[in-house]
N, C-alpha and C positions, 0 to 999 in steps of 0.2 A: 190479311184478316179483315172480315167485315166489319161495318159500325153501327151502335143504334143511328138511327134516323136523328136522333133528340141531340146526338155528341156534340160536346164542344169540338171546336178543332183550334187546339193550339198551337202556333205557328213560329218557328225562331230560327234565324241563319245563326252559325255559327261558322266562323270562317272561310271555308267552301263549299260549305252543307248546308242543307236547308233541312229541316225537321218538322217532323207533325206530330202531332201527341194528339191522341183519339180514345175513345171508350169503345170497346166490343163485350158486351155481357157485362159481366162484374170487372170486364178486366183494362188495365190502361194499358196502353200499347203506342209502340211507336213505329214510325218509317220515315226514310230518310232520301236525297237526290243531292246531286251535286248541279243537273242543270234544269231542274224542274220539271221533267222529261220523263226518264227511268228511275221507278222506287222501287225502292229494298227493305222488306216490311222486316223488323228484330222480332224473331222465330219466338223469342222470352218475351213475358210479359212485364211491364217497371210492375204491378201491382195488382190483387185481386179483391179489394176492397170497395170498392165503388155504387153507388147506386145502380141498380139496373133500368130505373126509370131515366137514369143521366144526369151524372157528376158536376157541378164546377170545375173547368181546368182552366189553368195557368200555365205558362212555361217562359222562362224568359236566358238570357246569355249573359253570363260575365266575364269578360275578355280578361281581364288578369283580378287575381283576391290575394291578399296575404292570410286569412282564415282558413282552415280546412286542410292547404295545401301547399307547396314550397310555391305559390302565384302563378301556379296553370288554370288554365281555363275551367269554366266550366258550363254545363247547362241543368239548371232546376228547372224542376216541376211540380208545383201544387196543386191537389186538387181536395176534394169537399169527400169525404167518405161517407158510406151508407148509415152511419153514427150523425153523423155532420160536424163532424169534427176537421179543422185542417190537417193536412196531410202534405210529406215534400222528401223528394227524392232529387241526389242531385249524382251528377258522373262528371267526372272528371276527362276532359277533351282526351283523345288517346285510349281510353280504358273503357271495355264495356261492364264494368260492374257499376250497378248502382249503391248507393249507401245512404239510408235514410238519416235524416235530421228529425229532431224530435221538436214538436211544436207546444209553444204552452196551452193547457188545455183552460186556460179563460176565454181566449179566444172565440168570439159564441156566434159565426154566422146564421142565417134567418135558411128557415128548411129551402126556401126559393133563393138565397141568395146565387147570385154568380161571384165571379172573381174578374181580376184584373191586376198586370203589373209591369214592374219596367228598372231598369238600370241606368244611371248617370252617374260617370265615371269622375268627380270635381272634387275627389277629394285624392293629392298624391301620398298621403300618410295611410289611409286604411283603402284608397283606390278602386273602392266602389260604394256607391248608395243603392241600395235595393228596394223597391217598394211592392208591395201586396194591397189591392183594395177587396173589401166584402162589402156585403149589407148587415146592418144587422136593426137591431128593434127596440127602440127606447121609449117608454114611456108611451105604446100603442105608434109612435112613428118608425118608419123604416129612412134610416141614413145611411150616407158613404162613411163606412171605419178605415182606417188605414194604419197598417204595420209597416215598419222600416226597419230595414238591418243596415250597421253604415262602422261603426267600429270594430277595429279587428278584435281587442281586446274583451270586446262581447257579441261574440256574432248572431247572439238570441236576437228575434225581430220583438222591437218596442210599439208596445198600443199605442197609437195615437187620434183623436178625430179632425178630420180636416172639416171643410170648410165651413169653421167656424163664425165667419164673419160674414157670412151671408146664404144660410143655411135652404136645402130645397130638401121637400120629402121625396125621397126616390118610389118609383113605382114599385110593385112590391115586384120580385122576379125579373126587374131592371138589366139588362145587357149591361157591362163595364167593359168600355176600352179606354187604353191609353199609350199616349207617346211621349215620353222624355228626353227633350234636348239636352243641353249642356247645364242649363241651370233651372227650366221651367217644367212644368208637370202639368200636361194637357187629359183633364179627365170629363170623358165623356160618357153621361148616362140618360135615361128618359125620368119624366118626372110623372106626377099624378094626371095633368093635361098632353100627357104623351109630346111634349115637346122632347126635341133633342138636346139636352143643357152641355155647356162646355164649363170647365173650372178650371184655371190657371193657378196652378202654385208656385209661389219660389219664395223662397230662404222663411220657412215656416210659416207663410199665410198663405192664405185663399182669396186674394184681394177681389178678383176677373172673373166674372160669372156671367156668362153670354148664352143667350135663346139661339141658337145654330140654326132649327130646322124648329116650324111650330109642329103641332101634333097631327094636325090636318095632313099635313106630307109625310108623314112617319106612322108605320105601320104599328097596333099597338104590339110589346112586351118584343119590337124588334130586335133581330139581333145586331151586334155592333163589332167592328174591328179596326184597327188606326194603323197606320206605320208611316214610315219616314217617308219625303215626297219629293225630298230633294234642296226644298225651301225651308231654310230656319223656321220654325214655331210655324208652320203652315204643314200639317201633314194632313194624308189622304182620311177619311172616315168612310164605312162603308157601312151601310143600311139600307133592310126595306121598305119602300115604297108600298102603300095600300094598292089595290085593285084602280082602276080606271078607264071607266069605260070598257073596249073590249078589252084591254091588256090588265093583265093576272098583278100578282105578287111578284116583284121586280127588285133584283139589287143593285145600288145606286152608288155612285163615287162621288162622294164630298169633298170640296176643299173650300177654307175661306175666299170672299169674293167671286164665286165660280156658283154657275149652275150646277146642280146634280146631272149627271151621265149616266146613262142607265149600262150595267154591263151583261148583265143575264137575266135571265128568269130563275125563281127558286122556289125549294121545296121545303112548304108547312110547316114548321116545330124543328126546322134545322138549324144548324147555326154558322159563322163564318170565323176565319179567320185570314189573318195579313201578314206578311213583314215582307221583307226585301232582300235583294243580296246582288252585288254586284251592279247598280243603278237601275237594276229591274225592280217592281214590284209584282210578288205573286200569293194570288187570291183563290184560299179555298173556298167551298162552296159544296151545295147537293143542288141538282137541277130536279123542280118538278115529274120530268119525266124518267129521271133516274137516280129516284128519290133515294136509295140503297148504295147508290155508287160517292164518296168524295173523289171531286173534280178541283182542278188547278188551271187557272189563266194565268196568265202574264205579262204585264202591261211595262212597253216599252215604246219610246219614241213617240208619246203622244197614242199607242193603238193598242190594243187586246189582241194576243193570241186565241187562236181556237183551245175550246177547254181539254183538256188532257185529265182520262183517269188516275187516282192516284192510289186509293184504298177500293 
C-alpha cells in the first residue's frame, strides 16, 4: 500500500520481525520483513481514523506483560486521530487480530503534536514500564507531557510531566524520539532556537539536559528517530541537516562524541524512523527523488547498505 509523503514511519523489531506502521489515506497500515529485504504489506488495515494531512504514530514491543495476557508478547501502536485524540491498538505476538485499548480522554495533545515511546523491562513483579511522550500547551507554552503504564494491577497509562527540573519550550510540531535503556530515558526533541536538546530521565527526575546539535546544523521542525547502537546510553539519532552549499536536505547519523555522518538525501515534509534487530540497525526513510516510495538501509559493520524499497 502507498503512503502519504507527510507519514510517520514507525519502526519496531519484534523477535525476528522487523515492522513498520505507516499511514496511507485515513488508514494505518502495517508491513513486516524478517531480513529487511522482502516485505509483506497486512492486506487489513490496524485503523481508519487518521488524519489525511498525517497522524502522530508510535509503535513500540514488549517482550513479556502479565496485563492483558497470560505474558505473551506483544506489539502496540499509538497514534493521534483526526479528533486528536490518542488512540492504541495492540496484538498479541502469534495472532493477527488487533484489540483496541481504550485511552483516557484528558489526555489533550497539541493539533501539531507528534508522539514518541519506549519500554524498559526493570521491574520483575509487573515486567514492563511503558512510556508514551506528546506535546501539549500550557499556559500559551508548548511542553513534553508524558504517560506511563508500569503496574499490572492498573494497566491504564498515568499523566505525568517530565522535565520538571529544567524545563525547555518545545518547538511547536517538534519531532520526539527516544531510547530506553535498562534504567535511563533518553528524550530527544528541538526547541524554539531549533537546537537539538537531549533529556535524561531515571528513577522520576529529569536531572541531564544537554544541547546535542545547535539549531544552525539542524534543519527546522526536523524529523527525528533514535535506537539502540550497541553502547550503553549512547544510541544512534537521526536528523536533518539544512542545505549547504550545493548539497540539499541530507540525513545525518548522531552519536555522542562523534561527528554527524551523512547517510542519504531526503524528501521534504517526510519523516524517519529506526530500530534494530539482530546487531544491525535499519533506517527508514523517503529519498527526494522517490519521494512516494519508503526505503530501508541497513547499517552494519561500520557501513550502509544500498536503500531497498519497502512500501
Amino acid at each position: 500500500m502507498p503512503s502519504l509523503l507527510t507519514s510517520d514511519l514507525a519502526a519496531v523489531s519484534a523477535g525476528s520481525h522487523l515492522y513498520l506502521y505507516y499511514q496511507n489515506g485515513h488508514e494505518l497500515r502495517e508491513t513486516q520483513s524478517t531480513d529487511g529485504k522482502a516485505w509483506t504489506a497486512n492486506s487489513t488495515a490496524i485503523a481508519a481514523d487518521l488524519d489525511e494531512n498525517g497522524s502522530a504514530i508510535t509503535a513500540y514491543f514488549v517482550n513479556e506483560t502479565s496485563w492483558l495476557t497470560d505474558s505473551r508478547s506483544q506489539v502496540h501502536v499509538i497514534w493521534i486521530n483526526k479528533d486528536l485524540k490518542l488512540s492504541e491498538k495492540v496484538r498479541i505476538e502469534g495472532e493477527t487480530t488487533w484489540t483496541s485499548i481504550a485511552f483516557p480522554t484528558e489526555f489533550k495533545p497539541t493539533a501539531t503534536s507528534r508522539l514518541g515511546s519506549g519500554v524498559c523491562h526493570d521491574n520483575h513483579d509487573d515486567q514492563s514500564h511503558q512510556w508514551v511522550h506528546f506535546v501539549e500547551e500550557s499556559d500559551g507554552k508548548f511542553r513534553i507531557a508524558e504517560l506511563r503504564r508500569g503496574a499490572k494491577a492498573s494497566p491504564e497509562f498515568v499523566y505525568r510531566k517530565p522535565l520538571r527540573e529544567n524545563p525547555a519550550d518545545a518547538l511547536p510540531g517538534t519531532a520526539i524520539a527516544e531510547y530506553l535503556s535498562d534504567l535511563t530515558t533518553h528524550l530527544f526533541f528541538q526547541d524554539h532556537a531549533m537546537d537539538l536538546l537531549e533529556y535524561d530521565g531515571k528513577y522520576e527526575k529529569w536531572n541531564d539536559k544537554h544541547t546535542r546539535l545547535e539549531g544552525k546544523k539542524v534543519s527546522h521542525s526536523t524529523p527525528l528517530a533514535a535506537c539502540d547502537s550497541g553502547k550503553s546510553d549512547e544510541p544512534y539519532v537521526f536528523y536533518v541537516s539544512p542545505p549547504s552549499g550545493n548539497t540539499g536536505l541530507a540525513i545525518q547519523q548522531w552519536q555522542v562524541n562523534q561527528e554527524p555522518k551523512r547517510v542519504d538525501d531526503y524528501a521534504p515534509g517526510s519523516k524517519l524512523g529506526a530500530t534494530g534487530l539482530s546487531g544491525k540497525v535499519y533506517l527508514f526513510f523517503k529519498k527526494a527523488t522517490t519521494s512516494q516510495t519508503i526505503t530501508v538501509k541497513e547499517y552494519s559493520g561500520g557501513n550502509w547498505s544500498p536503500a531497498t524499497k519497502v512500501v
